[in-house]
Backbone bond lengths (Angstrom), bond angles and torsions (degrees), N, CA, C in turn:
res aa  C-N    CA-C-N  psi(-1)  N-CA   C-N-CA  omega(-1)  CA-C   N-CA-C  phi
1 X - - - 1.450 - - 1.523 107.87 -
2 X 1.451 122.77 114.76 1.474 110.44 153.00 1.192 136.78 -51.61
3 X 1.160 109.22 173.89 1.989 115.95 -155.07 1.494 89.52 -82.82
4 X 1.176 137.23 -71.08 1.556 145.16 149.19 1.632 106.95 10.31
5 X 1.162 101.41 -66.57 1.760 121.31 166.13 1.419 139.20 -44.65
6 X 1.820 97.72 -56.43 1.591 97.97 164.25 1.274 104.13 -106.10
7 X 1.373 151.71 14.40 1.338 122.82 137.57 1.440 117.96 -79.75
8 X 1.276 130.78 5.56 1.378 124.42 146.44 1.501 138.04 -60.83
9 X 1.981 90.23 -55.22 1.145 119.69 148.46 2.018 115.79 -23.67
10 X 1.139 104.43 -70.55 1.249 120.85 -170.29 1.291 119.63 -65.74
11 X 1.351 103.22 -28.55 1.335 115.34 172.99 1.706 123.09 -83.93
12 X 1.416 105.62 -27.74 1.336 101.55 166.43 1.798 117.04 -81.77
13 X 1.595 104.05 -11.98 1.401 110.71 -174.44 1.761 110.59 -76.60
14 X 1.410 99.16 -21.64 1.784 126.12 162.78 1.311 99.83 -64.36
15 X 0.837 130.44 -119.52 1.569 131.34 163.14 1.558 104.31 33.39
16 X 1.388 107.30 -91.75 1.316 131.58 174.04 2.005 120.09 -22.35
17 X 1.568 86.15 -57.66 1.808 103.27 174.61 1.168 88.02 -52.96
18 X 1.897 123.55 -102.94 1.262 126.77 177.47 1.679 117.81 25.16
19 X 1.279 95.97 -81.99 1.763 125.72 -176.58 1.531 112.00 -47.55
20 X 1.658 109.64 -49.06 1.432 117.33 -177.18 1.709 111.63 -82.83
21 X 1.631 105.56 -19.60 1.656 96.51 163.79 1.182 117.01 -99.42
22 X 1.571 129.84 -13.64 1.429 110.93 -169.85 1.704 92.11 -121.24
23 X 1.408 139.93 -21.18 1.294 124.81 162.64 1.321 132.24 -10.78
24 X 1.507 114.13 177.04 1.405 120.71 159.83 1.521 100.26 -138.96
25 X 1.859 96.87 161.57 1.248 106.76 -172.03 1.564 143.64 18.05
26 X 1.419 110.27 -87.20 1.617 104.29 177.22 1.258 112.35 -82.67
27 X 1.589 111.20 -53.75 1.447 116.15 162.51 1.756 136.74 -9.63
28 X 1.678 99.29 -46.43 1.357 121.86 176.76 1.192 109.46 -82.74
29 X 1.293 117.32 -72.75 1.687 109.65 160.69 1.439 135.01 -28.05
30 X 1.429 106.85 -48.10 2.024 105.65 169.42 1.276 96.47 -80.53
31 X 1.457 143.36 -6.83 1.659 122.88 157.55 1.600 107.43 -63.66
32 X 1.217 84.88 -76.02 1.843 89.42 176.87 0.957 133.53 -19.26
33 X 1.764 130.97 -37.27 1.443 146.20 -166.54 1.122 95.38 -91.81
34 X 1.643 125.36 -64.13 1.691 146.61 165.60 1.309 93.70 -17.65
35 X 1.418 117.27 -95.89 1.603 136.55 165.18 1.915 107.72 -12.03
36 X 1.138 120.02 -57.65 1.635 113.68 -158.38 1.452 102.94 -78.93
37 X 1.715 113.40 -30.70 1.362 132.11 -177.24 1.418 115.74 -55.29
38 X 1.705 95.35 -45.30 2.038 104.90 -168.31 1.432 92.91 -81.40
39 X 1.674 126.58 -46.54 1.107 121.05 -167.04 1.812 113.70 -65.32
40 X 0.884 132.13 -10.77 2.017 144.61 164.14 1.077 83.50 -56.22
41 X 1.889 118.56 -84.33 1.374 124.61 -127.52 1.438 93.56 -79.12
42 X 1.330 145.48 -21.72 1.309 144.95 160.25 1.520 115.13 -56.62
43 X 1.238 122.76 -44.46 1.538 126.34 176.13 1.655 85.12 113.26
44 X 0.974 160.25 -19.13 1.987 166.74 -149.73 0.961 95.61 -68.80
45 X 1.288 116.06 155.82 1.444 128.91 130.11 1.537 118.22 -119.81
46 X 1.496 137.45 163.78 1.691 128.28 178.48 1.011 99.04 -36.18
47 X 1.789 124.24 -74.73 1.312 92.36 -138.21 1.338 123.26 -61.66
48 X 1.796 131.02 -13.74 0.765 141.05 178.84 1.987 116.42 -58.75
49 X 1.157 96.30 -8.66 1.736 100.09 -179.81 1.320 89.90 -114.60
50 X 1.169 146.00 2.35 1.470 132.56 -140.32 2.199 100.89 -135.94
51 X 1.425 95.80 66.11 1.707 129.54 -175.97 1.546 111.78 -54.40
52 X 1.285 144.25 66.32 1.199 145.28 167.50 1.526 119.81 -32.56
53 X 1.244 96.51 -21.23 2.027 86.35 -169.26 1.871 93.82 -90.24
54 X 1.153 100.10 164.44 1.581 106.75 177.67 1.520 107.36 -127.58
55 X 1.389 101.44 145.79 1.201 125.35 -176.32 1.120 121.67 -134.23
56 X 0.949 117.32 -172.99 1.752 126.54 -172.72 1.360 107.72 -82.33
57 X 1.379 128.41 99.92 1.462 110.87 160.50 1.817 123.05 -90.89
58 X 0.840 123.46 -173.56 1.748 134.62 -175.50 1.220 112.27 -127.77
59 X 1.108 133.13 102.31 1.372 120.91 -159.03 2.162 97.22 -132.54
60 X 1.644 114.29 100.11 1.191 125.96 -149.94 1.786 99.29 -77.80
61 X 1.598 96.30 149.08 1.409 97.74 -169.89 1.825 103.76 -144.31
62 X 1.719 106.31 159.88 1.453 88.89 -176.06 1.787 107.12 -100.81
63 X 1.712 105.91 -15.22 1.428 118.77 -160.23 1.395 111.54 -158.37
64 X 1.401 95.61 157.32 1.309 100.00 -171.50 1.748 119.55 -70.12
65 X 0.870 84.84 -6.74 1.676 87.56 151.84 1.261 137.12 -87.71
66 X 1.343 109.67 -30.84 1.412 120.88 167.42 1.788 98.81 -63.17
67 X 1.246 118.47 -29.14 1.431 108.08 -172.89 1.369 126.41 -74.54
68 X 1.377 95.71 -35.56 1.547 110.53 174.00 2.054 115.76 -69.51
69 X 1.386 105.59 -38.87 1.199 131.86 165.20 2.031 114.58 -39.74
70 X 1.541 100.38 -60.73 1.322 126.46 150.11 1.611 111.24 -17.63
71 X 1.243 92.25 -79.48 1.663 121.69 -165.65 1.575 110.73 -65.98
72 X 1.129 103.22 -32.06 1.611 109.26 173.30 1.296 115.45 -73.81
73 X 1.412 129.94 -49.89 1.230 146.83 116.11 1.260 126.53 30.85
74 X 1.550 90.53 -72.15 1.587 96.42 -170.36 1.717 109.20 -106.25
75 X 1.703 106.40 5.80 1.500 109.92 -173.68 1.653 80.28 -95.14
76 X 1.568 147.02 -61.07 1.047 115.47 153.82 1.737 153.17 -5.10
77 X 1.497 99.52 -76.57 1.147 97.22 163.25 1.990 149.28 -84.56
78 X 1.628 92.88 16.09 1.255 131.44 -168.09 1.631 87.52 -110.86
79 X 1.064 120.79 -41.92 1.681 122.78 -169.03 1.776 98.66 62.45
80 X 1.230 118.72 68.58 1.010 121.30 -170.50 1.554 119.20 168.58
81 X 1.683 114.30 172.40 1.324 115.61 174.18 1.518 98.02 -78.94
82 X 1.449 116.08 152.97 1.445 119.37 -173.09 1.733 100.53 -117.95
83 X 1.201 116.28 146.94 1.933 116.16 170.76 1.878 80.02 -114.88
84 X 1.411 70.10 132.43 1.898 79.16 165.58 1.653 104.95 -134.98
85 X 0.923 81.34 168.70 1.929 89.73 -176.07 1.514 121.80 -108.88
86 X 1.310 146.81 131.77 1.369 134.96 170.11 1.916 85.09 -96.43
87 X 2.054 87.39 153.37 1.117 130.55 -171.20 1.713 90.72 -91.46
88 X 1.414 118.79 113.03 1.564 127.32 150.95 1.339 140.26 -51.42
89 X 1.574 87.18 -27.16 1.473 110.46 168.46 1.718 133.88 -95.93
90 X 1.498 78.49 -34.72 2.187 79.25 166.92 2.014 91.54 -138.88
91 X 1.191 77.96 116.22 1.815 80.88 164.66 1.421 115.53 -44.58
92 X 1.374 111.31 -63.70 1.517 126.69 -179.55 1.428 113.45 -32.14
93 X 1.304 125.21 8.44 1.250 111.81 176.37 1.621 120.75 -133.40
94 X 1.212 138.45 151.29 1.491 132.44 161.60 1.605 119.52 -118.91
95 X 0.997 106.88 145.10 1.540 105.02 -155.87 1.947 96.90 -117.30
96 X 1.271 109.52 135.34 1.822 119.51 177.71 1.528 115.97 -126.52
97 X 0.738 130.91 105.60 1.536 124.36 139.65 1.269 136.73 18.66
98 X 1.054 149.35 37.16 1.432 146.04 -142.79 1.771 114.59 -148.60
99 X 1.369 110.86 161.19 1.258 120.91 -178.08 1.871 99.77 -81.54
100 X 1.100 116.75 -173.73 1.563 120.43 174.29 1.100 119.11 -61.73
101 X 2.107 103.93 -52.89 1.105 123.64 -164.85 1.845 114.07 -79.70
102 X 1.569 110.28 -21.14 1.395 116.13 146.13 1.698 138.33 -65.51
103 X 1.448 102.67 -32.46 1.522 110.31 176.05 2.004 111.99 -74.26
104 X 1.498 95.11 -29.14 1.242 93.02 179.72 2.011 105.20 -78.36
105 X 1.001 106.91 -27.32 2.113 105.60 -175.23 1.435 84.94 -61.97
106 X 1.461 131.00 -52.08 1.448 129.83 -179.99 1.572 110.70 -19.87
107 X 1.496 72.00 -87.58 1.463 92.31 -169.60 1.582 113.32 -29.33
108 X 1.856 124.18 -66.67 0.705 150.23 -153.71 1.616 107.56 -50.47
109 X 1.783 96.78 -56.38 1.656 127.47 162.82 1.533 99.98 -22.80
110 X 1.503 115.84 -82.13 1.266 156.41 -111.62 2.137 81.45 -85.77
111 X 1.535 111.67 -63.41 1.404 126.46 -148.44 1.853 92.17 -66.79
112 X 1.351 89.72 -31.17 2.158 103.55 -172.15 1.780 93.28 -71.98
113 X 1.612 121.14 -49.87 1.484 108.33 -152.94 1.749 101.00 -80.59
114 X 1.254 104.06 -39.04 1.703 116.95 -154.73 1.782 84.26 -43.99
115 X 1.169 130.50 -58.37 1.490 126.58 -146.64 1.752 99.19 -72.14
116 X 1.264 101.99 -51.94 1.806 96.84 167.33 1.089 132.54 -68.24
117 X 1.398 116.75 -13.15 1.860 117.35 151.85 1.288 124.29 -58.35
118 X 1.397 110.86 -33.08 1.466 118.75 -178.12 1.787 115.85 -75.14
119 X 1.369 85.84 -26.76 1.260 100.42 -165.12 1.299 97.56 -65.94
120 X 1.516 113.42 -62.98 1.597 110.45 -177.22 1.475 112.99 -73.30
121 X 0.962 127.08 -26.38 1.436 131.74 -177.67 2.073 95.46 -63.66
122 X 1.427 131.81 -46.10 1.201 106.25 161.00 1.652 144.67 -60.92
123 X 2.245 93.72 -25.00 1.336 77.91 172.86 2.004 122.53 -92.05
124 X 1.560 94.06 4.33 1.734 92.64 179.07 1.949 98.78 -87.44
125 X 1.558 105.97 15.72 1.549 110.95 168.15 1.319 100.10 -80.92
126 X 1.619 111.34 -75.55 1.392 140.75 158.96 1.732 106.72 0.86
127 X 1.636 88.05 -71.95 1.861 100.70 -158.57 2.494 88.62 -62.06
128 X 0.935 94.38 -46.08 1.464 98.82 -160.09 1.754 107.17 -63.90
129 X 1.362 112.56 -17.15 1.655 119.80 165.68 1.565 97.02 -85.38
130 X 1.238 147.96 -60.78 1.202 151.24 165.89 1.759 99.94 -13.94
131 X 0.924 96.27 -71.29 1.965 126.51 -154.27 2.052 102.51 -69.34
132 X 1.045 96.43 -37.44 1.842 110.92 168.36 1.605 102.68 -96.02
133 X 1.202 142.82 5.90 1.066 152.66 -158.96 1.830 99.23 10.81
134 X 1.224 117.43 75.19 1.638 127.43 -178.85 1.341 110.16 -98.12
135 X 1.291 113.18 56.42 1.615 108.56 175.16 2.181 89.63 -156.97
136 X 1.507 95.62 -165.91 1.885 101.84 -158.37 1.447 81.64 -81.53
137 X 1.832 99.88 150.48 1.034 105.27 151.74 1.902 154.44 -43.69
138 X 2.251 86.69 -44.01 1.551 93.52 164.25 1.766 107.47 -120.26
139 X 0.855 135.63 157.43 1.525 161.80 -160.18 1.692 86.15 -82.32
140 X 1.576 114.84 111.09 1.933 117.86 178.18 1.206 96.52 -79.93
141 X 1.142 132.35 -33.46 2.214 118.90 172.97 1.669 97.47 -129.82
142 X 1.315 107.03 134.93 0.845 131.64 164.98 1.625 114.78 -51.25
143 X 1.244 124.82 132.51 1.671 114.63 167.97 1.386 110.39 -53.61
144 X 1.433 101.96 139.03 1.576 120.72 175.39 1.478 122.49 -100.34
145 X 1.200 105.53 -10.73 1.726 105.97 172.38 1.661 98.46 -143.25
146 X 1.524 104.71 179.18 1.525 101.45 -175.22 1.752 101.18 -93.29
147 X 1.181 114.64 -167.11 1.798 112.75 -168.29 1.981 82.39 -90.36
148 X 1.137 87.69 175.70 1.419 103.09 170.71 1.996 94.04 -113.66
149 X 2.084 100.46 169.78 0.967 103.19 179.38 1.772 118.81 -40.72
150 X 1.221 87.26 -61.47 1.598 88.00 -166.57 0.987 113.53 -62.90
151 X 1.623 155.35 -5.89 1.438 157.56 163.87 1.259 99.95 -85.03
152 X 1.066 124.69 -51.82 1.795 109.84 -176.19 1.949 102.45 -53.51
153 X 1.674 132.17 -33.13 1.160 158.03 162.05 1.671 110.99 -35.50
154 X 1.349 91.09 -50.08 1.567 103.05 -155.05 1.968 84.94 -89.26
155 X 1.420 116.81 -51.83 1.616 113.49 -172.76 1.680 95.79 -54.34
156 X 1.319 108.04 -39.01 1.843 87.83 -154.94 2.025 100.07 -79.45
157 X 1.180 118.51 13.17 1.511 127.26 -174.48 1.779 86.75 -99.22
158 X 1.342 106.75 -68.10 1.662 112.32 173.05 1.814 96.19 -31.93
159 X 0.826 102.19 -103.64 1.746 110.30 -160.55 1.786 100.31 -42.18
160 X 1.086 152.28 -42.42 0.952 133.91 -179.51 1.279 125.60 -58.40
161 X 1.921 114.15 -37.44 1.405 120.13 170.11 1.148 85.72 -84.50
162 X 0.990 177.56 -55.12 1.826 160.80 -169.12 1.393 104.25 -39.77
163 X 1.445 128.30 -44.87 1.667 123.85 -156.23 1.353 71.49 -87.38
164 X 1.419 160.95 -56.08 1.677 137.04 -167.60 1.174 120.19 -73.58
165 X 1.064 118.61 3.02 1.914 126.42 -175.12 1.677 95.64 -93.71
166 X 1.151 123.78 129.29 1.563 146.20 156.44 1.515 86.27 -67.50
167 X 1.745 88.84 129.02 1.763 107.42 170.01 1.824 93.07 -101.12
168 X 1.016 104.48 146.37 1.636 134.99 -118.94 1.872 78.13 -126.27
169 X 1.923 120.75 97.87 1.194 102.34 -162.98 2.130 100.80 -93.13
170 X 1.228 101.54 157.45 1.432 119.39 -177.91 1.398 116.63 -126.69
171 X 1.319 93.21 114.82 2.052 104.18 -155.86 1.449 92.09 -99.69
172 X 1.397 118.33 117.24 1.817 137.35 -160.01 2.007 84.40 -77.29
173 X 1.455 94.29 145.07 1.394 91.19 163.85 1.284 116.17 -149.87
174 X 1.263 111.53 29.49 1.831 124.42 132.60 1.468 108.81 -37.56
175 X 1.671 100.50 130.77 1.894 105.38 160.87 1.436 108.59 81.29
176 X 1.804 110.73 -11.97 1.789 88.74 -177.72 1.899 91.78 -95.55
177 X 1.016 110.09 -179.19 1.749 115.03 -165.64 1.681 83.74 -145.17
178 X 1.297 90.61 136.95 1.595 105.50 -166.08 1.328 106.19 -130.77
179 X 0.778 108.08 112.81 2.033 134.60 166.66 1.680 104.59 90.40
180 X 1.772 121.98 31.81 0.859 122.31 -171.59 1.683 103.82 -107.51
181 X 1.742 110.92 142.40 1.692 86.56 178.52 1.359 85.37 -124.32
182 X 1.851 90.64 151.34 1.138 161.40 168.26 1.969 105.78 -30.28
């Protein structure tokens, strides 16, 4: 096997640990089996994947939210305050402290939350145009079909975080005359 090979190998066998200690139910169990299976045909055992010293990992990002996201992440799975590092060389990245078997829960964390941050992070967009009411007064075409389940789903998430959103006041300053006297 090339080196290319079993540190892939090894790296998905990381993965795998991860999964079989911090999983749930079946999930953990088909790690475990996954996990005992690669570790035979490798000749391994854990502790042999299981790297105590910590190092620098790179853990790639598109925004500064993803960075902070990161950091939360890893102050979680660090059980702790985290120092992370930015990359000088590629922004896109933030760098933590961690063992293998920590950089991989990261990761793992990181690939599951990023898509449901966005998710809500568009509708507290949604709820916050709702809530400033920032769109026309009347509707230029009328709807042409009815919503489907999941849009009638997605509006009543909009308007519900809308009725908790503070509308955000904007003091007009047309007509006042400034530094003029009276």
């Amino acid at each position: 096997m090339s080196a290319a090979a079993d540190e892939r190998a090894q790296a998905r066998m990381r993965k795998l640990l991860a999964l079989a200690e911090r999983g749930e139910g079946g999930e953990k169990a088909n790690a475990q089996r996954m996990l005992d299976n690669m570790l035979r045909r490798h000749g391994m055992t854990v502790a042999d994947l299981i790297g105590e010293t910590r190092e620098l990992h790179w853990f790639k990002v598109r925004s500064a939210t993803d960075k902070q996201l990161v950091r939360q992440i890893a102050a979680k799975v660090l059980d702790g305050q985290v120092s992370s590092y930015r990359n000088h060389r590629n922004a896109k990245e933030i760098g933590v402290e961690t063992t293998p078997a920590e950089a991989i829960e990261i990761e793992l964390h990181f690939e599951t939350l990023r898509p449901a941050l966005e998710r809500h992070m568009d509708l507290a967009f949604s709820a916050f145009v709702q809530a400033n009411r920032l769109f026309q007064s009347s509707p230029s075409t009328p709807p042409t079909a009815p919503l489907t389940d999941e849009e009638r789903e997605r509006a009543r998430k909009v308007l519900a975080m809308a009725g908790m959103t503070d509308a955000t006041p904007v003091h007009k300053r047309i007509g006042k005359a400034t530094g003029s006297a009276a």
